[in-house]
C-alpha positions in Angstrom: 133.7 142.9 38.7 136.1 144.8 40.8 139.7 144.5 40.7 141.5 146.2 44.0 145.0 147.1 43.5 147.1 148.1 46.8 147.4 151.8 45.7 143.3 151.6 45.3 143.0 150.7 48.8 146.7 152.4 50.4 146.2 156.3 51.7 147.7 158.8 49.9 150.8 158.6 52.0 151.3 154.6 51.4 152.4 152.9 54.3 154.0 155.4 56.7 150.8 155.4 58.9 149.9 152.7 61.3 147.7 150.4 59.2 145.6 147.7 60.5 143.5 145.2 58.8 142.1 141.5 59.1 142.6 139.0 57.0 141.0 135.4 56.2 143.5 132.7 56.8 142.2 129.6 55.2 144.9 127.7 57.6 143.4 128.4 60.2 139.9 128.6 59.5 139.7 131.9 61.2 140.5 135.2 60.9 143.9 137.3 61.6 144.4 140.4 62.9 147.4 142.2 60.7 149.8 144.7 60.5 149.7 146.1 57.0 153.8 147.7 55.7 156.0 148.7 53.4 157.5 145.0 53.2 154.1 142.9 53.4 150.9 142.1 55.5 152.2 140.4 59.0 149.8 138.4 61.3 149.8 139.7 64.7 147.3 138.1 66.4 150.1 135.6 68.7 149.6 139.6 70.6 146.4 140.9 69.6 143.8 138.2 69.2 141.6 140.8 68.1 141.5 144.2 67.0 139.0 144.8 69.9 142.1 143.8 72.2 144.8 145.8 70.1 142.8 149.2 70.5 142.2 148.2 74.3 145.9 148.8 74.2 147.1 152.0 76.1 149.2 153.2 72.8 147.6 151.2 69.8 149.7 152.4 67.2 152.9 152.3 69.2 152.1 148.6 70.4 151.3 147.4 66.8 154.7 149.0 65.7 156.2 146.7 68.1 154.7 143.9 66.8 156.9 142.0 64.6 154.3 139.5 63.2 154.4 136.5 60.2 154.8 137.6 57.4 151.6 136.2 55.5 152.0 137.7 52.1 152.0 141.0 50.2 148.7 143.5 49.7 148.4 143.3 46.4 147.8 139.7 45.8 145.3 139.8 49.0 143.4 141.9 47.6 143.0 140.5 44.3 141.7 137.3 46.2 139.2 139.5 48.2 136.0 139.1 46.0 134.0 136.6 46.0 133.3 135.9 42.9 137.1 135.6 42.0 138.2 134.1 45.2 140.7 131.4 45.4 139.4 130.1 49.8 142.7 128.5 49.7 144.0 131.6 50.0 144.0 135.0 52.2 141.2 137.6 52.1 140.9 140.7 53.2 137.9 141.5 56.2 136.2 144.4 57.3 139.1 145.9 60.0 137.0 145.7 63.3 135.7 143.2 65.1 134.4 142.8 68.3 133.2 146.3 68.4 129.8 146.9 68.7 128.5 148.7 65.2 126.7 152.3 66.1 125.8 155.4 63.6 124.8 158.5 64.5 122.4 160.1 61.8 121.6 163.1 61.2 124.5 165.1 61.7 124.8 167.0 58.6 121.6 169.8 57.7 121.8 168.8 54.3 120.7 165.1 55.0 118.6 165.9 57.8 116.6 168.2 55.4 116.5 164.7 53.1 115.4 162.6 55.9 112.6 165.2 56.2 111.6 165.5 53.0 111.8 161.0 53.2 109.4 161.4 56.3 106.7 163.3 54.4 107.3 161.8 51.1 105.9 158.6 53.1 108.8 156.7 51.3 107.2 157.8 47.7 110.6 158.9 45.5 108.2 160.7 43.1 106.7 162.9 45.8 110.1 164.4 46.9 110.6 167.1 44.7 107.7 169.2 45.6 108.3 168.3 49.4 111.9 169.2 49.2 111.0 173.0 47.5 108.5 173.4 50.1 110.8 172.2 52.8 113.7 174.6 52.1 111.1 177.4 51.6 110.4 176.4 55.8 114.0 175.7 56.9 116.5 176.5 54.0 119.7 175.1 52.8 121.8 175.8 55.1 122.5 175.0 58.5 125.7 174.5 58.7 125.8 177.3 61.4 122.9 176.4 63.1 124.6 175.0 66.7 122.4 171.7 67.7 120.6 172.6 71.2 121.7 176.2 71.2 119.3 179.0 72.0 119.0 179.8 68.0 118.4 176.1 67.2 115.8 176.0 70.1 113.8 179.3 68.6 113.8 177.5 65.2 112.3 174.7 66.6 109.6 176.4 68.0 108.7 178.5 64.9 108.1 175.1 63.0 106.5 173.9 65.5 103.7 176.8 65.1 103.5 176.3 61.7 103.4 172.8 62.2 106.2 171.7 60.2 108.0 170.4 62.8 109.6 166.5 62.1 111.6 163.5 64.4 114.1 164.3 62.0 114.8 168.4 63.1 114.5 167.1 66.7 117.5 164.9 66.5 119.7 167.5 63.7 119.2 170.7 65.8 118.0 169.4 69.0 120.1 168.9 72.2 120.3 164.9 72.1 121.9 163.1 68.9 120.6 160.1 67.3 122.8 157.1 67.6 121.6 153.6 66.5 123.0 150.1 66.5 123.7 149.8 62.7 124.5 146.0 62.7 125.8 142.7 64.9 129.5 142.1 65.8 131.4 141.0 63.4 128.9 141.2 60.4 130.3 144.3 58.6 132.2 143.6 54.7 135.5 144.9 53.6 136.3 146.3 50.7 136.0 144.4 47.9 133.3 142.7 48.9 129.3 142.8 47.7 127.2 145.3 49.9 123.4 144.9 50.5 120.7 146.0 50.0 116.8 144.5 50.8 116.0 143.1 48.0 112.3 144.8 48.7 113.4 148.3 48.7 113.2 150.6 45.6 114.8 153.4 46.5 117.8 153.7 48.5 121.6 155.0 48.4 125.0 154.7 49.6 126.3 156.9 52.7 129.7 157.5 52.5 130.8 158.3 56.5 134.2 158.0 58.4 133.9 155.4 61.0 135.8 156.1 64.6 137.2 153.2 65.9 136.6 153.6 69.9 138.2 152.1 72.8 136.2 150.6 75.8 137.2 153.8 78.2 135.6 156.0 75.3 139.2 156.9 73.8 139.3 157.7 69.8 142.2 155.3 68.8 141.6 155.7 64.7 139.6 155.8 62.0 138.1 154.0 58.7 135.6 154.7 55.9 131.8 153.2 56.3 129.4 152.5 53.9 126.0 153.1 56.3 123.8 151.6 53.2 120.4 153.2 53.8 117.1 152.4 52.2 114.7 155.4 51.8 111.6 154.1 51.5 111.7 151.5 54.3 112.3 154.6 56.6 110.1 157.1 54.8 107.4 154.9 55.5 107.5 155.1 59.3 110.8 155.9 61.4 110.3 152.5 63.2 111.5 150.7 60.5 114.8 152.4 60.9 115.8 148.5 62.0 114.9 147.2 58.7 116.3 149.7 56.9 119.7 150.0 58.1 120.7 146.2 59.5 120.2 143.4 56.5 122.7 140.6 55.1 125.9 142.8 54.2 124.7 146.0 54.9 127.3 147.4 56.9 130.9 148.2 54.4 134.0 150.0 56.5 137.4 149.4 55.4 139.6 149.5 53.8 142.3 149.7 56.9 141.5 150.9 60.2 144.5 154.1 60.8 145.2 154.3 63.9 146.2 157.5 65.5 150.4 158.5 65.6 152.1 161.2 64.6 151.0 160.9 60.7 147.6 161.0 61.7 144.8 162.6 64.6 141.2 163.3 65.3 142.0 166.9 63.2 142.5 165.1 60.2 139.5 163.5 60.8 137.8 166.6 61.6 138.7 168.5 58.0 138.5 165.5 55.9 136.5 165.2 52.4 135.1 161.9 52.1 134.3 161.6 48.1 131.8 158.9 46.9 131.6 157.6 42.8 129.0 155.0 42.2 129.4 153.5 38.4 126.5 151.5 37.1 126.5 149.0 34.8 123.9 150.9 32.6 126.2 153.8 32.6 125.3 155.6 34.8 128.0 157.8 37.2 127.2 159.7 39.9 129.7 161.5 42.0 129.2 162.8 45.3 131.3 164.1 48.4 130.9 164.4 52.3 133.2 167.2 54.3 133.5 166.6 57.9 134.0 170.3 58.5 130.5 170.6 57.7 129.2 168.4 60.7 127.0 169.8 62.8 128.5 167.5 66.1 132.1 166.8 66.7 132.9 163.5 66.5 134.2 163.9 70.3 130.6 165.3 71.0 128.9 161.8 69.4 131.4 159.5 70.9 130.5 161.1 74.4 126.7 160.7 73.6 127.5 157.1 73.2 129.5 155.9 75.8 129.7 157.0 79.7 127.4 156.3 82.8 124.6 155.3 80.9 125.8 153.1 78.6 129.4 150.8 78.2 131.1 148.9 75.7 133.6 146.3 77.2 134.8 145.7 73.6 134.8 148.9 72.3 132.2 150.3 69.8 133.1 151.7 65.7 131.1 155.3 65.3 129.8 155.8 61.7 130.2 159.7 62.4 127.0 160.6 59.2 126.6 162.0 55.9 126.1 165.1 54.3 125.8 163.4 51.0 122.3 163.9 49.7 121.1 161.7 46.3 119.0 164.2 44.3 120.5 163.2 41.0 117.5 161.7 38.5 118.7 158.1 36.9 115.6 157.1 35.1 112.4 159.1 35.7 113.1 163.0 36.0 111.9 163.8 39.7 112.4 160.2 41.3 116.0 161.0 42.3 118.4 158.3 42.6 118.5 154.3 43.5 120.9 152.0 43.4 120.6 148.8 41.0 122.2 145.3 41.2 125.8 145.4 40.4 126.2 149.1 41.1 130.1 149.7 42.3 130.4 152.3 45.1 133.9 153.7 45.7 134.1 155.8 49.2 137.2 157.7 49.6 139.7 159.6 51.7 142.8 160.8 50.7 143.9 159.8 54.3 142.4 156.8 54.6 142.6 155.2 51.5 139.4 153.4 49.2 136.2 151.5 50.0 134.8 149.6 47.1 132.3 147.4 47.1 129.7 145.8 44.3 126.0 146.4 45.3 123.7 143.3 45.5 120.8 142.0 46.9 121.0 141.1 50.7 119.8 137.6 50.0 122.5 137.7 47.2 125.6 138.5 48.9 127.6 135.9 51.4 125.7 134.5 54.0 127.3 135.8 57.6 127.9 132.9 59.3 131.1 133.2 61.4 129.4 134.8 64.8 131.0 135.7 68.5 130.6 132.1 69.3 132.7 130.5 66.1 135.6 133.1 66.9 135.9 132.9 70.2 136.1 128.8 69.4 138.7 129.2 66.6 140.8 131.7 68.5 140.8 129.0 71.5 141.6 126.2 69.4 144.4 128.4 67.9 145.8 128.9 71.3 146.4 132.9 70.6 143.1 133.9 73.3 
């Protein structure tokens, strides 16, 4: 079970950023957008009928400052209503923070994972075939290329000695190559919060947590804030065959970000962003812990360099678009059978953290297992009518 207290959730500096969330408001059969403080949570949504619609806003953080709200209750007692297995629906719960955003990831952005979605590639999405393809990999490429710019002249001259020796993978192409790879994780509006079960295809055998920071992203292609992702990723699925990269990465529950979406003021910018550690703890029930952590000073693309390869001339978002920015985290760590690596079983907790952003935790379940998503574009756009706050 998990049991969310507000300084689990809070960043390290409380309240004194600008905080936004949604909520569940049982009243209303609908969801709230709200303004998390000092003094309580406070429904905004008579301004912003949508978070979409607050970061559309010229100054995001300075407009929801200025929004005085309801007062709907205090964090702490929202969150203890928040999952599902210990959920009064009489009451408020807390949502994933964005909404009509479209849900992209860019992967491989980190050399450490890219060298794991090589080694996933040739392993043919066979756990117990990775060790030996991972000794022979770094023998090819090493372990580390961190310095390694993607599309320079250097990265271009590596390319082309793998190629010869005919190691050469989709995965190198897309790490080191000039164009980055940016997917549509999931639908609008299907992501959890914290607090809530995560999941995973109840098929798969071998898979992990990514623990990434997610930029939230304006319709003009402004960076208005940030939030912590859970890109849940199954290995096998996409060993097999890069095709299934659908499959792997979009089932029931599968996208986590939360716990608040910070937007950017004078607490907080795109350069904290860009030297944050993102940690990652995942506690199983048969004791198992493994601990793991992500530095985004280690990325191999700004985050200004993926958002521009998302948006522009060739592609818009009316509604804006949340960027899971990657991970360098890498699950090498044995759990049963030495060699296999790691995989995740039911009832795993994940924790993904920030000192600047607070805590994402949520309880890892089958995707057929977790809450059915049945609240779509349609069903909001109708409750937010019938509301009168559109």
């Amino acid at each position: 079970m998990i049991a969310l207290t507000a300084k689990d959730v809070l960043p390290h500096d409380g309240t004194s950023g600008t905080l936004v969330g949604r909520i569940w408001l049982p009243e209303a059969a609908g969801p709230a957008v709200v303004a998390v403080r000092g003094d309580g949570v406070f429904d905004v949504s008579t301004g912003f009928s949508t978070v979409s619609a607050l970061c559309e806003q010229d100054d995001p953080a300075a407009a929801l400052q200025a929004a005085k709200g309801t007062r709907i209750g205090d964090l702490e007692s929202i969150l203890a209503n928040t999952p599902p297995d210990r959920r009064d629906r009489a009451k408020p719960w807390l949502l994933a923070p964005v909404d009509l955003q479209v849900l992209k990831a860019a992967g491989v952005t980190f050399a450490i994972s890219m060298l794991e979605r090589v080694i996933e590639e040739r392993a043919r999405g066979n756990p117990a075939s990775a060790e030996a393809i991972r000794k022979e990999v770094v023998r090819l490429v090493g372990d580390d290329l961190s310095k390694l710019k993607p599309g320079s002249a250097e990265a271009m001259k590596l390319k082309q000695i793998l190629i010869d020796q005919n190691a050469w993978s989709q995965y190198l192409e897309v790490g080191i190559g000039p164009d980055a790879e940016v997917f549509t994780k999931a639908p609008v509006l299907s992501s959890v919060g914290t607090g809530m079960d995560a999941g995973l295809h109840p098929k798969s055998t071998w898979n992990n947590p990514e623990p990434e920071v997610v930029m939230v992203v304006s319709s003009r292609g402004r960076i208005v804030g940030a939030a912590l992702g859970n890109d849940v990723n199954l290995r096998d699925f996409e060993g097999r065959s890069a095709l299934l990269l659908s499959k792997a990465k979009d089932n029931n529950a599968s996208c986590a970000i939360g716990p608040l979406l910070r937007l950017f003021d004078r607490t907080f910018s795109l350069d904290d962003v860009r030297k944050m550690d993102v940690g990652l703890t995942v506690k199983g029930a048969d004791g198992f812990v493994l601990d793991g952590h992500s530095s985004i000073g280690k990325i191999s693309r700004d985050p200004t360099d993926l958002v521009a390869q998302t948006i522009g001339s060739v592609h818009q978002y009316p509604d804006g678009f949340a960027l899971f920015l990657g991970t360098m985290f890498a699950p090498v760590k044995d759990r049963d059978t030495p060699g296999q690596g790691f995989t995740h079983k039911r009832d795993d907790i994940v924790t993904i953290s920030a000192p600047q952003l607070g805590k994402l935790v949520n309880r890892m379940r089958g995707s057929d297992e977790c809450e059915p998503w049945t609240f779509g574009i349609g069903e909001l756009m109708r409750n937010l009518a019938k509301r009168k706050v559109l």
